[in-house]
MOPAC internal coordinates of N, CA, C and O (Angstrom, degrees):
PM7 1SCF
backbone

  N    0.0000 0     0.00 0     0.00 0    0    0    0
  C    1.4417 1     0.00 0     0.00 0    1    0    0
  C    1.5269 1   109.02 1     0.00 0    2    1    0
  O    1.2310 1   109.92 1   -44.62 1    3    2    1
  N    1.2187 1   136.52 1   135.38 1    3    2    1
  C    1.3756 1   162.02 1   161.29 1    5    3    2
  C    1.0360 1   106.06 1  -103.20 1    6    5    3
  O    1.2310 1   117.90 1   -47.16 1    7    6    5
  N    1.4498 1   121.61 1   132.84 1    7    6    5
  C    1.2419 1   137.43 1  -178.77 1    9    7    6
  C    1.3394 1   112.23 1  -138.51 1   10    9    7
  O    1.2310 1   120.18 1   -60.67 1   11   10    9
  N    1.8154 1   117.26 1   119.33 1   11   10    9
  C    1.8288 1   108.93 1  -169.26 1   13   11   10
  C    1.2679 1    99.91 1  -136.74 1   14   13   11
  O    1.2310 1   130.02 1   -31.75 1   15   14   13
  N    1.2663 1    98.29 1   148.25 1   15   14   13
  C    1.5079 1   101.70 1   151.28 1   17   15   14
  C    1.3198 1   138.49 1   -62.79 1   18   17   15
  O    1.2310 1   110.48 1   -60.85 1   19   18   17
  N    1.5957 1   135.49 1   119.15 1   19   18   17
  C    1.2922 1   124.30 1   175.41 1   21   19   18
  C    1.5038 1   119.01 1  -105.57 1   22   21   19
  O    1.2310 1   128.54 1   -41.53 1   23   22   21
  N    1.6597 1   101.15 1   138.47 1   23   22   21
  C    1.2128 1   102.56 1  -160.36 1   25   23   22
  C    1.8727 1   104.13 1   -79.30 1   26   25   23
  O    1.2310 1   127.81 1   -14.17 1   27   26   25
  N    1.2737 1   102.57 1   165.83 1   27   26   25
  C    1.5036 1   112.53 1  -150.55 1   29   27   26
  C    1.8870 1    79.39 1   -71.80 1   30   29   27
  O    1.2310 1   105.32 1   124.94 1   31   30   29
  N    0.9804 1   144.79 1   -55.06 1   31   30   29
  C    1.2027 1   126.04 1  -127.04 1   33   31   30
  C    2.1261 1   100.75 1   -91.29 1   34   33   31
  O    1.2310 1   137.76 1   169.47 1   35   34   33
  N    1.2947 1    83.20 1   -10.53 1   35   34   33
  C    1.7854 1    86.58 1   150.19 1   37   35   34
  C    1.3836 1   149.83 1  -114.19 1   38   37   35
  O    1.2310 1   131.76 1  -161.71 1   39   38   37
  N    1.4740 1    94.90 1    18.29 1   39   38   37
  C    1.6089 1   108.04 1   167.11 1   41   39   38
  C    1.4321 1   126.19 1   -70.59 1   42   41   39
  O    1.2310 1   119.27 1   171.23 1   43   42   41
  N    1.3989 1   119.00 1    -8.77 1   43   42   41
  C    1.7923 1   113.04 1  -179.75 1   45   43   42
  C    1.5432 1    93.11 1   -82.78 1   46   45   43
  O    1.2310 1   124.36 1   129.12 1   47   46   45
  N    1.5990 1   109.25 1   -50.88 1   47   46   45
  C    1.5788 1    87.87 1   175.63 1   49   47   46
  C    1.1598 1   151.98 1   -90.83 1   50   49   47
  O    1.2310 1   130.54 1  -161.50 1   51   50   49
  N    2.0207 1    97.27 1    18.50 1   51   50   49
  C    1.5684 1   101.80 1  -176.27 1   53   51   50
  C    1.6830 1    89.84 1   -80.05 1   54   53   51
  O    1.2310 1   121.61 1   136.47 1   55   54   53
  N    1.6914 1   114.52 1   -43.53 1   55   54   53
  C    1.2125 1   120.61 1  -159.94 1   57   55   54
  C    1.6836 1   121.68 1   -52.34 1   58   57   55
  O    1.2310 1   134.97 1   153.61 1   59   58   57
  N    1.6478 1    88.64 1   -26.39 1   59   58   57
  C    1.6022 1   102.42 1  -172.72 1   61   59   58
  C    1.6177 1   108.40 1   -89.89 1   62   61   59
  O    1.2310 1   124.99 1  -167.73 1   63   62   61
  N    1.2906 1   108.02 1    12.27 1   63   62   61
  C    1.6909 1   104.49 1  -169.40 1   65   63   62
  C    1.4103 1    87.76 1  -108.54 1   66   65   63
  O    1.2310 1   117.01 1   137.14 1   67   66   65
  N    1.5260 1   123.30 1   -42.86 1   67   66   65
  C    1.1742 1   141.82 1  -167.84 1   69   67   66
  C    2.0551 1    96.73 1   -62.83 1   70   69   67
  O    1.2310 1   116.99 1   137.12 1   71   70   69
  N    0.8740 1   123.33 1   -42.88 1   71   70   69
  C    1.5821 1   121.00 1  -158.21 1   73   71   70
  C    1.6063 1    87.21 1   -86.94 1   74   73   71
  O    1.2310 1   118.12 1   143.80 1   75   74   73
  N    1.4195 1   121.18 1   -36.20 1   75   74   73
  C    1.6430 1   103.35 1   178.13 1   77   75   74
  C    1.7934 1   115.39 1   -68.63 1   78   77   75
  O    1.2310 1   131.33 1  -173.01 1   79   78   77
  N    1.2311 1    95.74 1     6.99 1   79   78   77
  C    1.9543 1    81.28 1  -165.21 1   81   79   78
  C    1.9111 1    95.51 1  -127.51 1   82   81   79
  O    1.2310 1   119.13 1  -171.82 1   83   82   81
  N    1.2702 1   119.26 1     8.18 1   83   82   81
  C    1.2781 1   122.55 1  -178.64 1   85   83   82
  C    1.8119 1   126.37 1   -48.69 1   86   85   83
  O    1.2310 1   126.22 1   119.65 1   87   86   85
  N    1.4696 1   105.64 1   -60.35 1   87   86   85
  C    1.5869 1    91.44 1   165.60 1   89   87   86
  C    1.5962 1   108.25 1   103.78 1   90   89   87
  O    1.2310 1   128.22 1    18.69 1   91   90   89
  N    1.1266 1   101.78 1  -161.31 1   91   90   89
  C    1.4430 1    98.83 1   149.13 1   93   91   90
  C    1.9060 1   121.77 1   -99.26 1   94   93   91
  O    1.2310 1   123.46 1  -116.38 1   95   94   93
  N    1.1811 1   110.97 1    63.62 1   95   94   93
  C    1.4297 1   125.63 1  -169.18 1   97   95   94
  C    1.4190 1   119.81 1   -67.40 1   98   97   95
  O    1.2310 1   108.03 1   -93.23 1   99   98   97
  N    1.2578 1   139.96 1    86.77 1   99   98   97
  C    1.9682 1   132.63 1  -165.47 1  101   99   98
  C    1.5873 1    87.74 1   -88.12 1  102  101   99
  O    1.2310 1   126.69 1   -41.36 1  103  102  101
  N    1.5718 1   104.74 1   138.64 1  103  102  101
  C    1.2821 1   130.07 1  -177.04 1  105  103  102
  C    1.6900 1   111.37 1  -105.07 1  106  105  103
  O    1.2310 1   109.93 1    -9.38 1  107  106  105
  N    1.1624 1   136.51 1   170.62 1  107  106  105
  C    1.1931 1   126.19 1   158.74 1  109  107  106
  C    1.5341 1    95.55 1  -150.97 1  110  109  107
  O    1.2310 1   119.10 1   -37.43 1  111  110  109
  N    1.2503 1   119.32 1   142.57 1  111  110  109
  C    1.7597 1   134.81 1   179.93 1  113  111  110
  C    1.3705 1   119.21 1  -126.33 1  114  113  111
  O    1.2310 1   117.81 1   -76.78 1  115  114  113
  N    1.1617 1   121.77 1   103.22 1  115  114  113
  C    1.5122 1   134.35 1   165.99 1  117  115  114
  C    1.7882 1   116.85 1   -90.50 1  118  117  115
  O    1.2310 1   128.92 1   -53.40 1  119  118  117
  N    1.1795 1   100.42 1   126.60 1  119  118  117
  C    1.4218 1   101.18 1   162.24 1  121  119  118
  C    1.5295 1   133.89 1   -85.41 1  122  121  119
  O    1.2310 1   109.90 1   -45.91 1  123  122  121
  N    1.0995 1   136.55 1   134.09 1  123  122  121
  C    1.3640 1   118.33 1   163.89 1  125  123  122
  C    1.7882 1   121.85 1  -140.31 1  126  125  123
  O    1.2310 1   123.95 1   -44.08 1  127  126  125
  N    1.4178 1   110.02 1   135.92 1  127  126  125
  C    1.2870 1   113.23 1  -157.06 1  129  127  126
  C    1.7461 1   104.59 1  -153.58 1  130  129  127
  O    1.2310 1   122.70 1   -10.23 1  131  130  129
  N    1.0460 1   112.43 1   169.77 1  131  130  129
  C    1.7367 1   113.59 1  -162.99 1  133  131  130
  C    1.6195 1    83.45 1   -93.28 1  134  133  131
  O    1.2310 1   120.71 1   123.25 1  135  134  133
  N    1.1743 1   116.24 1   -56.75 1  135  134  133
  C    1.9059 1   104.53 1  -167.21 1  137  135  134
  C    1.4021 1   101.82 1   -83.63 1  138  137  135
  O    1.2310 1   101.54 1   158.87 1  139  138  137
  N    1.1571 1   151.27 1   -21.13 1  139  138  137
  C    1.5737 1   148.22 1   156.07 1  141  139  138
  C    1.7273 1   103.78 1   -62.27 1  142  141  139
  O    1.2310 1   114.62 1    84.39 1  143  142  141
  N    0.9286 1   127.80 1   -95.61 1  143  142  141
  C    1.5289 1   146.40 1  -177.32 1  145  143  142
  C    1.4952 1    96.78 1   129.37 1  146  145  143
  O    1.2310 1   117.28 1    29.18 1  147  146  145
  N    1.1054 1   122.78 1  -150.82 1  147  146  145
  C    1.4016 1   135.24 1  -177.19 1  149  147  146
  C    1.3785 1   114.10 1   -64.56 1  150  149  147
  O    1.2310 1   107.20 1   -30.43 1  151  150  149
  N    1.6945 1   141.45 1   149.57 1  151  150  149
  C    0.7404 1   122.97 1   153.82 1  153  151  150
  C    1.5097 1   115.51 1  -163.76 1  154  153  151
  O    1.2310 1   115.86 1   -40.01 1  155  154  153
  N    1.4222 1   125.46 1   139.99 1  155  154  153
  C    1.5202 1    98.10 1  -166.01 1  157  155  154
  C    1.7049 1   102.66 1  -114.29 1  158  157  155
  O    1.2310 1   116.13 1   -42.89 1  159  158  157
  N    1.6062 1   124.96 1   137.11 1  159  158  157
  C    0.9834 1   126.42 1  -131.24 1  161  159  158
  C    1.1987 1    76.86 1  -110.22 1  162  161  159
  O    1.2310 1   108.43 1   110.77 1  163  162  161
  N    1.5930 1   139.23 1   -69.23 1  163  162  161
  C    1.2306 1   133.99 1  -162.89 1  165  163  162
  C    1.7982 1   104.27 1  -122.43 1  166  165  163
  O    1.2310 1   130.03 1   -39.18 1  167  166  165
  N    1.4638 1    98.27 1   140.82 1  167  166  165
  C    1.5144 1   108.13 1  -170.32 1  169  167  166
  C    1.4861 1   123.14 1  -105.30 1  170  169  167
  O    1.2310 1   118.27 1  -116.95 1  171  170  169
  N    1.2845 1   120.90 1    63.05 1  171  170  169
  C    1.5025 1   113.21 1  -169.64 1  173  171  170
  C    1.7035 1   118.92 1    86.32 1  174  173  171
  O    1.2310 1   128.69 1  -143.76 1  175  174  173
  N    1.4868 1   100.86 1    36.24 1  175  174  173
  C    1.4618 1    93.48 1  -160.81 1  177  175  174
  C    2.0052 1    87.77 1   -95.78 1  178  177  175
  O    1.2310 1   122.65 1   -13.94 1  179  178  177
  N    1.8347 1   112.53 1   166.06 1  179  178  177
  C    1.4345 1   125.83 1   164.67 1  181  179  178
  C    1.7037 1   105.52 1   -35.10 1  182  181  179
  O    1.2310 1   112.15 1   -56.33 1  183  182  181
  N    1.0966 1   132.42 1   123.67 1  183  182  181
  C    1.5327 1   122.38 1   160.30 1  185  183  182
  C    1.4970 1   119.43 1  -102.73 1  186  185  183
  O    1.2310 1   130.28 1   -52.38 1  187  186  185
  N    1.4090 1    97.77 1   127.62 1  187  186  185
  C    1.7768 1   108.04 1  -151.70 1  189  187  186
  C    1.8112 1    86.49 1   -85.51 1  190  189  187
  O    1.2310 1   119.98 1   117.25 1  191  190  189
  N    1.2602 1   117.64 1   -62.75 1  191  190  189
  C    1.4419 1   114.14 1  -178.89 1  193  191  190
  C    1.5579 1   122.44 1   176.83 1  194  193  191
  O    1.2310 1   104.26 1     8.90 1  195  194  193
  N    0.8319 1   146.64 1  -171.10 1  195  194  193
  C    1.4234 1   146.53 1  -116.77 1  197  195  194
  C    1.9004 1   105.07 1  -169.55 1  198  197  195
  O    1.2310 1   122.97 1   -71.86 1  199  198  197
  N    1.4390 1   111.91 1   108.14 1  199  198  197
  C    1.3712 1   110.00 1   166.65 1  201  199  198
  C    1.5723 1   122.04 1  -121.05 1  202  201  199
  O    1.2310 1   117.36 1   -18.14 1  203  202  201
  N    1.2553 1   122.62 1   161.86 1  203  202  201
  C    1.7127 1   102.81 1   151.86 1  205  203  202
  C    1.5981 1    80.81 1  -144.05 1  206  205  203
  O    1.2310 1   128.28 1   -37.62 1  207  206  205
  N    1.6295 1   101.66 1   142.38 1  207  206  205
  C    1.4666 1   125.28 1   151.55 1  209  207  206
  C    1.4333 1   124.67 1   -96.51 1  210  209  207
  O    1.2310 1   115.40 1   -61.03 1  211  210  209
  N    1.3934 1   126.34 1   118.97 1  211  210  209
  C    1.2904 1   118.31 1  -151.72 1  213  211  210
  C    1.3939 1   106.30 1   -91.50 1  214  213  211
  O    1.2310 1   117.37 1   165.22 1  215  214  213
  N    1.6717 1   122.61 1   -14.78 1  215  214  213
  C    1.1798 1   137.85 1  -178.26 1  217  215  214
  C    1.7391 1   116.20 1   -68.12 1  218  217  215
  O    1.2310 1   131.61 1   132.35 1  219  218  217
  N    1.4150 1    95.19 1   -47.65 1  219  218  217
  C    1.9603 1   103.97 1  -175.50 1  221  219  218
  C    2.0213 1    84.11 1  -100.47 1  222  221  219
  O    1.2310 1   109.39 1   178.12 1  223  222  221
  N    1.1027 1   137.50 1    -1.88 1  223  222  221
  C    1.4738 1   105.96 1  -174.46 1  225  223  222
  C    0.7511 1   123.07 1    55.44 1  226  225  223
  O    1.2310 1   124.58 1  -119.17 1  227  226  225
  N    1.8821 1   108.82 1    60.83 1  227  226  225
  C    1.6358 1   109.91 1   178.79 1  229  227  226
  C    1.4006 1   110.41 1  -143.94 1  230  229  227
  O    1.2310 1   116.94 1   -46.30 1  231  230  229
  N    1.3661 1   123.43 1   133.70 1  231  230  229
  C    0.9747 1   127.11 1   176.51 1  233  231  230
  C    1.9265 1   109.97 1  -118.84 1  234  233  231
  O    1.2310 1   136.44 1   -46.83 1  235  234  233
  N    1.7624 1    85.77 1   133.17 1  235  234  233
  C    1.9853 1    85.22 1  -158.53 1  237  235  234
  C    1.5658 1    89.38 1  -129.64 1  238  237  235
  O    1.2310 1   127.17 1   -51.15 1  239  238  237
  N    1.4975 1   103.81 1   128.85 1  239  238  237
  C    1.6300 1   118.91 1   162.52 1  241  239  238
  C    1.3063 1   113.51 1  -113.42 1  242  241  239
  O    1.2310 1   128.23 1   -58.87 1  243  242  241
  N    1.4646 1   101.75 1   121.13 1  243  242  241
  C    1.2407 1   103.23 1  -168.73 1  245  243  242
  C    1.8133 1   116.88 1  -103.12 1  246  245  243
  O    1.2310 1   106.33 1   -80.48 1  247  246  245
  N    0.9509 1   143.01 1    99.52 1  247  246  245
  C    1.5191 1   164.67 1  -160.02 1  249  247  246
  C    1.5267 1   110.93 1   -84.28 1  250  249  247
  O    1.2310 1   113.97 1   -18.30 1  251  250  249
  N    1.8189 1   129.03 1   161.70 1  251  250  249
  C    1.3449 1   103.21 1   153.03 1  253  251  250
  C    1.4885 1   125.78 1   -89.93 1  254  253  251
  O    1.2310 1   120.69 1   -43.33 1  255  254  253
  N    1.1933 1   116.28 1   136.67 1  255  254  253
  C    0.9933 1   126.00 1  -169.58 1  257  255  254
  C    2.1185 1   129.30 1    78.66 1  258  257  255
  O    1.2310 1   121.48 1  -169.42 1  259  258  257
  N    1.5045 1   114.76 1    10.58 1  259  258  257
  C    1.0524 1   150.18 1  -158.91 1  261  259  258
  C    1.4353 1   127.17 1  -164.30 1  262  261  259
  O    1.2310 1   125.14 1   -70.07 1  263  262  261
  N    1.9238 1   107.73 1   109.93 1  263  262  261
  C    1.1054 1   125.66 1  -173.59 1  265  263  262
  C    1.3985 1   104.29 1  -105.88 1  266  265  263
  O    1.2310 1   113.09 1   -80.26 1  267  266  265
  N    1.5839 1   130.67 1    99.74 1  267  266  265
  C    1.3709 1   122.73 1  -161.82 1  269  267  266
  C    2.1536 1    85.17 1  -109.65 1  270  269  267
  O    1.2310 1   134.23 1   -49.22 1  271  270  269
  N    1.1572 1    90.08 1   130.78 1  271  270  269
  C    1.3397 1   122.24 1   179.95 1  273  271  270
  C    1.7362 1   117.84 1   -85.54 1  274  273  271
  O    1.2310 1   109.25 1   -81.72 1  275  274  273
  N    1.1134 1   137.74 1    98.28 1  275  274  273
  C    1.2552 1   121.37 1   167.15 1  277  275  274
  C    1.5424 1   115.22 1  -109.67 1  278  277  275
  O    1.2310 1   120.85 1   -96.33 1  279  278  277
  N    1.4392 1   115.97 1    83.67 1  279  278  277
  C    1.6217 1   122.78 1   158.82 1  281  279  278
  C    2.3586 1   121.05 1   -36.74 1  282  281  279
  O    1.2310 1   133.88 1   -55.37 1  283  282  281
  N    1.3942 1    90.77 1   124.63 1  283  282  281
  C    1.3532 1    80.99 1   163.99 1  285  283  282
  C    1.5447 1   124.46 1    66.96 1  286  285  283
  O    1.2310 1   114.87 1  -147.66 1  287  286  285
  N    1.8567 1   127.34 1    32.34 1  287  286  285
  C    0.9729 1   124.17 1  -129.76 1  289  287  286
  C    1.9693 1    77.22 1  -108.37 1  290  289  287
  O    1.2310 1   118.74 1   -27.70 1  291  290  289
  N    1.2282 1   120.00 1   152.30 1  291  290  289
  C    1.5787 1   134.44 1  -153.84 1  293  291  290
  C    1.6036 1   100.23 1  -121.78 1  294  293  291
  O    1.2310 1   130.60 1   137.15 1  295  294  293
  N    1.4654 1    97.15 1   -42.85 1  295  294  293
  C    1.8944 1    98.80 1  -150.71 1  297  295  294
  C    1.5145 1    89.91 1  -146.17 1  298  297  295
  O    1.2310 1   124.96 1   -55.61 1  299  298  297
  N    1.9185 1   108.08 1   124.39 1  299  298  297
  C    1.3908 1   116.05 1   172.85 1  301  299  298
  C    1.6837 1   111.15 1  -127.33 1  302  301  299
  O    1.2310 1   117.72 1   -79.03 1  303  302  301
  N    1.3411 1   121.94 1   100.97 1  303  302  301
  C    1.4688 1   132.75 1   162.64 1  305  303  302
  C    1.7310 1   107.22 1   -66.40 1  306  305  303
  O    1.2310 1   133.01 1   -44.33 1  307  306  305
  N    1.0046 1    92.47 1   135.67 1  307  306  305
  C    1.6724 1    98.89 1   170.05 1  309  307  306
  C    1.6578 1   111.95 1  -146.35 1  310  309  307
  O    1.2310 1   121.73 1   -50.39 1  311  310  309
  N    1.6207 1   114.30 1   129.61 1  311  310  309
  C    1.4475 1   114.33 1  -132.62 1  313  311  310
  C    1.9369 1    77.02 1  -117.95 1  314  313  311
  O    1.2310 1   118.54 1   -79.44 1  315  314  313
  N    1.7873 1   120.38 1   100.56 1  315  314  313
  C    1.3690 1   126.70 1  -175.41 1  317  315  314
  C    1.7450 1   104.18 1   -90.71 1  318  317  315
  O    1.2310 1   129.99 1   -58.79 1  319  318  317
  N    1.6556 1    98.34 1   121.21 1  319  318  317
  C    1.2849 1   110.59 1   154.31 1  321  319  318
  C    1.1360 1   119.33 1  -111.66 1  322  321  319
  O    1.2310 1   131.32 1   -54.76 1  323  322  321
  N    1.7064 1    95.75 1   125.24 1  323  322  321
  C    1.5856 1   110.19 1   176.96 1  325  323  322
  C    1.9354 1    86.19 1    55.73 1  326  325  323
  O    1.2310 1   133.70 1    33.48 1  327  326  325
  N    1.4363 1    91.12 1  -146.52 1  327  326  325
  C    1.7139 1   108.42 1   177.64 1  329  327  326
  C    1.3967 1    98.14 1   -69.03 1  330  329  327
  O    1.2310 1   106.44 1   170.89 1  331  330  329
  N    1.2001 1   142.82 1    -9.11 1  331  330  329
  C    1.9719 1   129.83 1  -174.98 1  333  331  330
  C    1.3185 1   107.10 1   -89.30 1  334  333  331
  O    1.2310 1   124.07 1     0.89 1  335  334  333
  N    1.2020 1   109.79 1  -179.11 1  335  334  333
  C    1.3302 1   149.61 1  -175.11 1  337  335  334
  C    1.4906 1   108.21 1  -113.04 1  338  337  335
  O    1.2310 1   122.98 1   -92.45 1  339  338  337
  N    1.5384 1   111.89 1    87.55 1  339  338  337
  C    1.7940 1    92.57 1  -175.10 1  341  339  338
  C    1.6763 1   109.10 1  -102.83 1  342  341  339
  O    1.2310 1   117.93 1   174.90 1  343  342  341
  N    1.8982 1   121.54 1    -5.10 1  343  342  341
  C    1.0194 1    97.42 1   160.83 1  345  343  342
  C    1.5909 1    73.07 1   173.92 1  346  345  343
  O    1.2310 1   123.41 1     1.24 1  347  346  345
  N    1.3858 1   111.06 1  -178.76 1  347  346  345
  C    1.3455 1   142.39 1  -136.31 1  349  347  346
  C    1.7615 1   127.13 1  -154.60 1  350  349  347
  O    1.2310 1   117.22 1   -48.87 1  351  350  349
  N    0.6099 1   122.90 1   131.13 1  351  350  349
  C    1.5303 1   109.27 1  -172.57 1  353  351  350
  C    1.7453 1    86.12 1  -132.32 1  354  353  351
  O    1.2310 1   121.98 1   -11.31 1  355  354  353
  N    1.6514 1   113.81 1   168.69 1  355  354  353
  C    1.4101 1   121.63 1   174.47 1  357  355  354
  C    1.4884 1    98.23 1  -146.70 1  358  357  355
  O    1.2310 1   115.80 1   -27.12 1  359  358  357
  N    1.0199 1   125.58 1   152.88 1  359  358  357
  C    1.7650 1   131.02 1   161.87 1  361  359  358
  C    1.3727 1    95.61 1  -132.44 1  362  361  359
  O    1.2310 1   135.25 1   -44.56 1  363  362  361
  N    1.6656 1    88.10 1   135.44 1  363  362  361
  C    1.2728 1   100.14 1  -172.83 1  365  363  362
  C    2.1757 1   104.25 1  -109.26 1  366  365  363
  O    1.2310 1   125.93 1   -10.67 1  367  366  365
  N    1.2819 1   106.21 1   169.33 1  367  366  365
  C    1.4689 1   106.31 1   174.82 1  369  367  366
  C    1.4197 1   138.57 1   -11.46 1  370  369  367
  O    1.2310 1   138.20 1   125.43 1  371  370  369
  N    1.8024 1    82.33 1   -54.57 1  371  370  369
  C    1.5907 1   101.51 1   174.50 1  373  371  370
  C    1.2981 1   131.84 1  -104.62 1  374  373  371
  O    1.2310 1   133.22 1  -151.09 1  375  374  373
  N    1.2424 1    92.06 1    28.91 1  375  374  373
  C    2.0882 1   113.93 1  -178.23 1  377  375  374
  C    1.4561 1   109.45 1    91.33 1  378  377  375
  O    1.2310 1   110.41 1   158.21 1  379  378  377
  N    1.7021 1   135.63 1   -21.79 1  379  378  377
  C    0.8495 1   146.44 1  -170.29 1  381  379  378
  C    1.6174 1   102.54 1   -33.23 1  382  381  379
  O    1.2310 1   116.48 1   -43.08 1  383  382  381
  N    1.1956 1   124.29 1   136.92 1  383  382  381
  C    1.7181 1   114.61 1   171.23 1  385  383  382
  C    1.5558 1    94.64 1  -131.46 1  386  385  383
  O    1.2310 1   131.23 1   -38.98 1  387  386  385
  N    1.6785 1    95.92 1   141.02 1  387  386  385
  C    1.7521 1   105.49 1  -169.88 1  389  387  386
  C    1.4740 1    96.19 1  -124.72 1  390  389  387
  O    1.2310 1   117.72 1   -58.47 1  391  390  389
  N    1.2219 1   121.95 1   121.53 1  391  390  389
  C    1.5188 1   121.54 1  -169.08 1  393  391  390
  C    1.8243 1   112.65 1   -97.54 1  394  393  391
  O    1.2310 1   110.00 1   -63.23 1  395  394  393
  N    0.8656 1   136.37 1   116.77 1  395  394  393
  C    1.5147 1   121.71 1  -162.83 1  397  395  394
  C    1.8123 1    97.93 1  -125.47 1  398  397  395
  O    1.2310 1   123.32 1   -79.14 1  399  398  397
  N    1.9315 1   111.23 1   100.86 1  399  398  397
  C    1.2757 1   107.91 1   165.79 1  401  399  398
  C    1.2298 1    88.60 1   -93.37 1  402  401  399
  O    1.2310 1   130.54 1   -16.72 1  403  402  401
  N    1.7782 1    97.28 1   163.28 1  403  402  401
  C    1.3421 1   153.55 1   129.35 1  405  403  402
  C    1.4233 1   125.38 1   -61.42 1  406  405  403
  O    1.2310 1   119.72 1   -72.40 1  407  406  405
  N    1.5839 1   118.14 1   107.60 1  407  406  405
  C    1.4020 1   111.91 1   165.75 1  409  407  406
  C    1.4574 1   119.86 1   -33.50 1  410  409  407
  O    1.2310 1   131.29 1   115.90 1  411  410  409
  N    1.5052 1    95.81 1   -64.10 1  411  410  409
  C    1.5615 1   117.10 1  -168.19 1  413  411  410
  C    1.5513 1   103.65 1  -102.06 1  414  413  411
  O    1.2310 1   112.42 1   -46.69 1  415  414  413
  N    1.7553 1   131.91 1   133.31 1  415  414  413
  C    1.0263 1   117.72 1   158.08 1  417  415  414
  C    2.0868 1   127.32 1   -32.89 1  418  417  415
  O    1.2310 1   109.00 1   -76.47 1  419  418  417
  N    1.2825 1   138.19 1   103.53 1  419  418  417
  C    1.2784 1   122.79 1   162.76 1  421  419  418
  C    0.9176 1   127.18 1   -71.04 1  422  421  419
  O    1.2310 1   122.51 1   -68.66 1  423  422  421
  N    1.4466 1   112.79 1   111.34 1  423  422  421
  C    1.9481 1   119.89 1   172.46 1  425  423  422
  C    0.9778 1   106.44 1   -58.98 1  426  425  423
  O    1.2310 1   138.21 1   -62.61 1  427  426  425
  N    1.2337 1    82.30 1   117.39 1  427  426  425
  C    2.2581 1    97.26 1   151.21 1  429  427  426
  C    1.3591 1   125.54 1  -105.24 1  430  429  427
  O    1.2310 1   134.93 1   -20.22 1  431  430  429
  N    1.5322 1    88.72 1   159.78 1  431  430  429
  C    2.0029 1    81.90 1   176.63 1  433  431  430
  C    1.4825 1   111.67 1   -89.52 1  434  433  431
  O    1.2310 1   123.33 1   -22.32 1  435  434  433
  N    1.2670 1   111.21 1   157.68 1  435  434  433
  C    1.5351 1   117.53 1  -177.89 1  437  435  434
  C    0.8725 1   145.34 1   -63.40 1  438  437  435
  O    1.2310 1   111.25 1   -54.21 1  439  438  437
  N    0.9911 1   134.09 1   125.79 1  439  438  437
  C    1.6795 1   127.47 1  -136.09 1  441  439  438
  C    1.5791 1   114.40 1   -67.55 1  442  441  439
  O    1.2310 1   120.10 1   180.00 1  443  442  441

């Protein structure tokens, strides 16, 4: 596993490469925060796809049945297996960290 930092000014199009190659992809989302504590928001649900708008500062995962919102997002880890995507972390403004596994590693194409 490799784990990097991606720099902000290529996240609309890692995100948008990522939502064309999804599949049948199950996601799982944990929160973690000093006044929340732990918490996991979505559990293995279908993952429809993945945006960031760099204009409003938004980063949107879209789930079934679950539109998880990340406002204002600072800091993006992305945790590479082999050629996949096996999971993701985000920090948001206010330290907030949003952890986003992958059932299955998602292949990507090469950068």
């Amino acid at each position: 596993m490799a784990i990097e930092k991606l720099d902000k000014a290529s996240w609309h199009a890692f995100f948008d490469a990522i939502s064309k190659t999804l599949g049948n992809t199950r996601a799982e989302i944990e929160v973690q925060s000093l006044a929340l504590g732990d918490q996991v928001e979505a559990e293995w649900l279908p993952l429809f796809g993945m945006t960031y708008e760099p204009k409003s500062e938004m980063l949107e995962i879209v789930l079934e049945g679950l539109d998880h919102m990340i406002r204002k997002p600072i800091e993006l880890y992305v945790d590479r297996s082999g050629a996949g995507l096996a999971s993701m972390e985000v920090i948001d403004k206010d330290g907030v960290r949003q952890i986003v596994r992958l059932r299955e590693p998602l292949m990507l194409p090469t950068p």
